[in-house]
N, C-alpha and C positions, 0 to 999 in steps of 0.2 A: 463642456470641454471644447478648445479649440483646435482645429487640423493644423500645427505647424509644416510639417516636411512628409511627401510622403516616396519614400525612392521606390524604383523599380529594377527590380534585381535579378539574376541569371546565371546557371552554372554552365559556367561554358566548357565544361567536357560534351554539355547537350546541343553544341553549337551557338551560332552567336547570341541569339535568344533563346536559348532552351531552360526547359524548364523553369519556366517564369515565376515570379512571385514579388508580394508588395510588400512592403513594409509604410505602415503609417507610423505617424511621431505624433502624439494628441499631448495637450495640454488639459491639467486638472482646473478644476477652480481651486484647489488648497496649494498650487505652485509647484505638484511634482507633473512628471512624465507617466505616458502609459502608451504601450505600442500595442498594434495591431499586426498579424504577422499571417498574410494570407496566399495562396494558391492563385496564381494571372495576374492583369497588369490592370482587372476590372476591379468595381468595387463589389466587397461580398464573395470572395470563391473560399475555397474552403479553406477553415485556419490549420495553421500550423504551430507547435511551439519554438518559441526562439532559440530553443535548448539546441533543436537539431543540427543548428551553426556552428556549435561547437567554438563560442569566442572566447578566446584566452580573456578578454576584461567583459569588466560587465555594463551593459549599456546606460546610460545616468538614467536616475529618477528624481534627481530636484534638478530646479530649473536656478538657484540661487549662483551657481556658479557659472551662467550666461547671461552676457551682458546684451548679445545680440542672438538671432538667430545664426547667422553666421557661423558663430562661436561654437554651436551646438553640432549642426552640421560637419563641420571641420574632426571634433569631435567623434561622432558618430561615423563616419566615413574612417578613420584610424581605427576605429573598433573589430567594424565588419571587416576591414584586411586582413585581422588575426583569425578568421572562420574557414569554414570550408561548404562544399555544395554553394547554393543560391545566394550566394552572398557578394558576388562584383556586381556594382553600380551600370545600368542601361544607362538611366536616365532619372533627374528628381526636378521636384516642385519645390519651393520655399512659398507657402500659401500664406501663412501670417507671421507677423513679431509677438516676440516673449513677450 
């Protein structure tokens, strides 16, 4: 697996950072997606399910419809505005290409 994107997210009824948490974006070797959905802004706190966001869509899992990482991102960021709780963007990494 490779770490594409990994943001850092916050619901700010908790204030500007409040209640933090991560979301990773990994890449398979068979060409789909798989996230990791966790507690702080470290790596490893405790996971959470994606469910709890409550996203009207649903986040992708092949990667065939990205051309770029970018793409992805762009993406993924429209997704999480449809949630609620910890789901506005602090801050993200773009750490590799599809």
């Amino acid at each position: 697996m490779k770490r594409l994107i990994i943001y850092r997210l916050f619901d700010p009824t908790y204030g500007p950072q409040g209640n933090a948490k991560t979301l990773s974006v990994l890449l398979c070797k068979d060409n789909t997606f798989t996230y990791s959905y966790y507690g702080g802004w470290q790596e490893g706190g405790m996971g959470f399910s994606i469910s709890n966001m409550q996203l009207q869509r649903s986040l992708p899992i092949g990667a065939r419809n990205f051309k770029k990482v970018e793409d992805l991102h762009d993406e993924i960021v429209s997704i999480l505005a449809t949630g609620v709780g910890s789901r506005k963007i602090s801050s993200f990494e773009i750490l590799n290409d599809i």
